[in-house]
N, C-alpha and C positions, 0 to 999 in steps of 0.2 A: 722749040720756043713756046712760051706759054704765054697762049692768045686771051685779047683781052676780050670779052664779050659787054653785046650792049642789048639793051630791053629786046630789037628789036631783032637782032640773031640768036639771042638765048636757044629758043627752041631745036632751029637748025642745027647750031653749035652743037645742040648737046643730046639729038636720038638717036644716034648710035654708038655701038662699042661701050666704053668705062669711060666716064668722062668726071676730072675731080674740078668741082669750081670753087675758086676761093673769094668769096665777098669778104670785100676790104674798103677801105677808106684813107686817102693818105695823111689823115689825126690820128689812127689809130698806130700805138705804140707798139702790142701784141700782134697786129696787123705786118708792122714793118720786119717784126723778128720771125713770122711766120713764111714770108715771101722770098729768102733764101734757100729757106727749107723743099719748097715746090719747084724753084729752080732747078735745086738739086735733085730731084725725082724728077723732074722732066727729064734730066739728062741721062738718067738713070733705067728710070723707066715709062722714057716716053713713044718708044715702039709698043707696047700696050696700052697704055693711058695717055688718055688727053689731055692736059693740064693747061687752065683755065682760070680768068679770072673777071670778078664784074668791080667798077666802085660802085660801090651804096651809095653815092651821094649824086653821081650824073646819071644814074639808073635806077630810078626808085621803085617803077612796077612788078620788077620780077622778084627782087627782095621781098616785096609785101605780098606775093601771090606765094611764096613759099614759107612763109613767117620766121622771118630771118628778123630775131631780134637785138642779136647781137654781132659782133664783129670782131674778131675772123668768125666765120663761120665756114667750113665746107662740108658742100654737099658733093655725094660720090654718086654717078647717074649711071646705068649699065640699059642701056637699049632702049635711053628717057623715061626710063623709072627710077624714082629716087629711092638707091638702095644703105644710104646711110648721110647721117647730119652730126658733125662733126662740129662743137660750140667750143669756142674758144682757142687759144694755143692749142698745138696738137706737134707734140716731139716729132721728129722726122720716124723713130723705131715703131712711132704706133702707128704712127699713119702709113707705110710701107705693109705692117702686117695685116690695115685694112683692107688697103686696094690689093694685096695679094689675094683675098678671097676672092675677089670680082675680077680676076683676070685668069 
C-alpha cells in the first residue's frame, strides 16, 4: 500500500532501503494520471521499494527543503540519500528501469 507521508515523518519514512516519493497535489492533472502508475509498482514491486507519497499543498516544508518546483515530481531515496529526481509525468517503463538500478 502506498503510504502517505507528512512534513513531520518524511525523514523517518524515508532512511532506509529505496524509497520512491511522489509529490502531488489533488489539482494537479499529470499528478492524477501519474498515481495509477505507483499503484501499480507497489504491487509489483513493493517487496523492494517503498512507495510513497506527500501533497504539496498540506505539507509545504519538505517540498521547499528539497526544491520541488513542480508537480508530480518523484524523488527515488536509497538509505536517505537522494539518489534520483524525477520532474514530471514519468511512464511506468522508465520509472521501473530507474528504481531497478537502486534495488
Amino acid at each position: 500500500m502506498v503510504k502517505a507521508l507528512t512534513d513531520s515523518n518524511f525523514d523517518t519514512e524515508t532512511k532506509e532501503g529505496v524509497v520512491l516519493v511522489d509529490f502531488w497535489a489533488t489539482w494537479c492533472g499529470p499528478c492524477r494520471m501519474q498515481s495509477p502508475i505507483i499503484d501499480e509498482l507497489d504491487e509489483e514491486m513493493g517487496d523492494k521499494v517503498s512507495f510513497t507519497k506527500m501533497d504539496v499543498d498540506a505539507n509545504p516544508s519538505t517540498p521547499q527543503e528539497f526544491g520541488i518546483m513542480g508537480i508530480p515530481t518523484l524523488l527515488i531515496k536509497k538509505d536517505g540519500e537522494v539518489v534520483e529526481k524525477l520532474v514530471g509525468f514519468t511512464p511506468k517503463e522508465r520509472l521501473e528501469e530507474v528504481l531497478e538500478q537502486y534495488v
